[in-house]
N, C-alpha and C positions, 0 to 999 in steps of 0.2 A: 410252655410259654412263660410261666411263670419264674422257673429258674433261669431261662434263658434273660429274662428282664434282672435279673439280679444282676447276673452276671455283666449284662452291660452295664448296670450302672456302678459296679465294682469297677471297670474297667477306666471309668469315667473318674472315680474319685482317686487319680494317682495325684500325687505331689508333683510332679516333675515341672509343673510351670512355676510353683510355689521357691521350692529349693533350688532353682538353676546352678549351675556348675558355672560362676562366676565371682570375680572380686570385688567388693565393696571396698570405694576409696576408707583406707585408713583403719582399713578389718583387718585383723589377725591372720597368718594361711600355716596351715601346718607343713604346707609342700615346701616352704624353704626352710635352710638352716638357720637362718633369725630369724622367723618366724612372723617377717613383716608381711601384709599381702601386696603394701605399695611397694616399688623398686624404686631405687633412685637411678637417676639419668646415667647412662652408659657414660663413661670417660671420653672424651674427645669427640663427643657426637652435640648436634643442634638438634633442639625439636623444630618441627614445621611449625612456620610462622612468627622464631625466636631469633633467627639469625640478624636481624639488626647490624647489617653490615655498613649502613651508612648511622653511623655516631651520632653525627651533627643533626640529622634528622629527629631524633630520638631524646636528644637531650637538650640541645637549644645549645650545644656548649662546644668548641675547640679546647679538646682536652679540659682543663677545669675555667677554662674562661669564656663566658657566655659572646656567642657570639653576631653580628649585628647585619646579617643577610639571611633571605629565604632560602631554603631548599629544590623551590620549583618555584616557575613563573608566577605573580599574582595578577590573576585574569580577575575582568568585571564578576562570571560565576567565581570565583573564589572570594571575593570580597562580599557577593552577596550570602555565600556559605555563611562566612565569618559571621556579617552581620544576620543570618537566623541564630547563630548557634550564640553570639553574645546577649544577643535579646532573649533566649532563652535560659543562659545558665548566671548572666553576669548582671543583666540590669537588677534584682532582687538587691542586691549591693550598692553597684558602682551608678547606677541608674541609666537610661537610654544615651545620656548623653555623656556619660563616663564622671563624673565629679565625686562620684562619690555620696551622693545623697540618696541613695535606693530607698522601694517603698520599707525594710524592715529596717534599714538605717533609723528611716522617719520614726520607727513603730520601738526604740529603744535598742537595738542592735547595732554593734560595735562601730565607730566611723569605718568605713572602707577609704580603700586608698583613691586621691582626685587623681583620676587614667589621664587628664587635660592639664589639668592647671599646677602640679606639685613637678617642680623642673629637674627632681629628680629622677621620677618616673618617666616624662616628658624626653627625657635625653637619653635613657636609658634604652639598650642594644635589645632589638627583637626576639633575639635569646633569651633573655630575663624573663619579654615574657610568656616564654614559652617554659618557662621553666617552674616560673611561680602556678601556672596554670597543671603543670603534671604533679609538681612539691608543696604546693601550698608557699603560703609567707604569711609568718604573723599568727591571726587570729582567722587567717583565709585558709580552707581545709583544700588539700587537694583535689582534682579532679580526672583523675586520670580512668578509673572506674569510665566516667560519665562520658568525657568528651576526648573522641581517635587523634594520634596525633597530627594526623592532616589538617582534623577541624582546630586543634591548638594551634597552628601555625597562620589558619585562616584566621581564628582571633584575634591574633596576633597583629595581622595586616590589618585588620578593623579596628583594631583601637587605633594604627595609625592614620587612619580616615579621618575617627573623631578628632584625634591632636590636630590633622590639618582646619578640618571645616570650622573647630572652635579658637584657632591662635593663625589663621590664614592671614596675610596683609595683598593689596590692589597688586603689589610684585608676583604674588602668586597665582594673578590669572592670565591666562595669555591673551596676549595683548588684542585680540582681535573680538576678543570677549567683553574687554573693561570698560565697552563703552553699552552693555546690557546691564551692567550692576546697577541696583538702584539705590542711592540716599537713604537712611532711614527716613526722613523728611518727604521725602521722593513717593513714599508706599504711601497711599491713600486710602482707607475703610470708610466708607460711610462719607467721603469727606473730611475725615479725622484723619492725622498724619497717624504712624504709626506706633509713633512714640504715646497719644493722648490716648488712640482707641485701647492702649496695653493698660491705661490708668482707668480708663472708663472702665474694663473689664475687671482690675484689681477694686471697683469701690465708685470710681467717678471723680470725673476734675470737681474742684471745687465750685458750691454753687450746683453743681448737676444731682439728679437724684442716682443713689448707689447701683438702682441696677436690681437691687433684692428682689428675690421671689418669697412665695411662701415654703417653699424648699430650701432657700438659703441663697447666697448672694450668686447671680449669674456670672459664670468664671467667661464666657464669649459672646457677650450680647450682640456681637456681628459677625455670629456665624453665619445669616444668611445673606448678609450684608453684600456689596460690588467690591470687588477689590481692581484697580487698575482699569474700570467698566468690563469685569469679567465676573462672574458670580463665582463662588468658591466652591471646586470640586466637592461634590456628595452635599450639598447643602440645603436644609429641608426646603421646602415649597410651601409657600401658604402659612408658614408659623408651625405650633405646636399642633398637633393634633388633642381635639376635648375626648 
C-alpha cells in the first residue's frame, strides 16, 4: 500500500496544468521564424466586432468634417440613456445642468467648457460632440475606454436637452401647452413668490432672520412647505426628526 500511495501521489505532482501549451500575449514562441508568439492581423481580413462599416457612427464625422445628425432615431429611452450616462461620467465637470461649474471645477480643477451658455458650443454639429467625447479636447481626456459609442451619441442628444430647457423661449412650447406655464411671480412657497422664497433660502429678505441653523445656513427652508397648495414630492412630515 505504501508504494502504491507513492506512486499516486507522484502521479498527482505532474506540471501539465502549471506549463500549458499556450501563448502568453506579447511572449516570445520559438515555433515561428521571428520568434514573436503574438501574429499580426492576416492582410485583408477584419477581426469580429472591428468592421465599423458605418464611419459616421463611429466617428461623429463625414469624412473629416464633423457631422450634425444622429445615426438612429432619438427615443424618450435613449435620452434617458444619455441622461444616466451624462450624470455619471460628465457632471464631475460640466455639472447637472451643463455650464460648466462641476463639483471638482468648485474644488480647483480646470473650468470646463459652458455645454449651455458658450454659443460656440451651443451651435456646434452633434458630431463635435461625439467626437470630443471619444478624443478628448483641451484639458478633457477622452472617454472612449468608459462610455460605448451608442451611449456617446446618447450624450450627445442630452446635452441637446439641456441647450433647450436652459435657452428655451414661450415659441418653443406648443401652443396648447402655453397656457400651463407658470410666471416666476405665478410659483408660490409658503406664500412667497418664487423669486423671494430663492432669497429667503440664500440668507433672507431684508429685515427677516437668515434661516441659520447650528449646522450652517438652511439652503431650503421650504422644503416642507405648499407649493401651488400641493405639498412637495418626498417632503418630510412633521420637521426634523430629534
Amino acid at each position: 500500500m505504501g508504494i502504491t500511495g507513492l506512486l499516486l501521489v507522484g502521479v498527482g505532482c505532474r506540471q501539465d496544468m502549471h506549463d500549458q501549451p499556450k501563448y502568453i500575449p506579447l511572449r516570445s514562441s520559438a515555433f515561428w521564424v521571428d520568434g514573436m508568439g503574438s501574429r499580426t492581423q492576416i492582410a485583408g481580413t477584419v477581426a469580429r466586432g472591428q468592421l465599423r462599416a458605418d464611419a459616421y457612427y463611429y466617428t461623429g464625422k463625414n469624412g473629416v468634417k464633423e457631422g450634425d445628425r444622429f445615426p438612429f432615431p432619438i427615443t424618450e429611452a435613449v435620452l434617458e440613456r444619455g441622461q444616466e450616462r451624462y450624470n455619471i461620467y460628465c457632471t464631475p465637470c460640466h455639472s447637472r445642468i451643463g455650464d460648466g461649474n462641476g463639483m471638482i471645477v468648485q474644488r480647483g480643477y480646470a473650468k470646463a467648457a459652458n455645454l449651455i451658455g458658450d454659443a460656440r458650443i451651443v451651435t456646434a454639429p452633434v458630431g463635435h460632440y461625439y467626437d470630443v467625447i471619444s478624443n478628448g479636447w483641451g484639458a478633457m481626456p477622452d472617454y472612449q475606454a468608459q462610455v460605448a459609442p451608442a451611449d456617446r451619441w446618447a450624450i450627445s442628444a442630452y446635452i441637446r436637452v439641456l441647450q433647450m430647457s436652459q435657452n428655451a423661449s414661450m415659441n418653443d412650447v406648443p401652443a396648447e401647452m402655453r397656457d400651463k406655464i407658470l410666471d416666476e411671480q405665478q410659483i408660490k412657497i409658503n406664500g412667497e413668490s418664487l423669486s423671494n422664497a430663492e432669497l429667503s433660502a440664500q440668507g433672507g429678505l431684508p429685515g427677516q432672520n437668515s434661516g441659520a441653523s447650528a449646522t450652517g445656513p438652511n439652503p431650503a427652508p421650504a422644503l416642507g412647505g405648499q407649493v401651488q397648495g400641493q405639498a412637495r414630492p418626498n417632503a418630510p412630515q412633521g420637521g426634523p426628526k430629534k
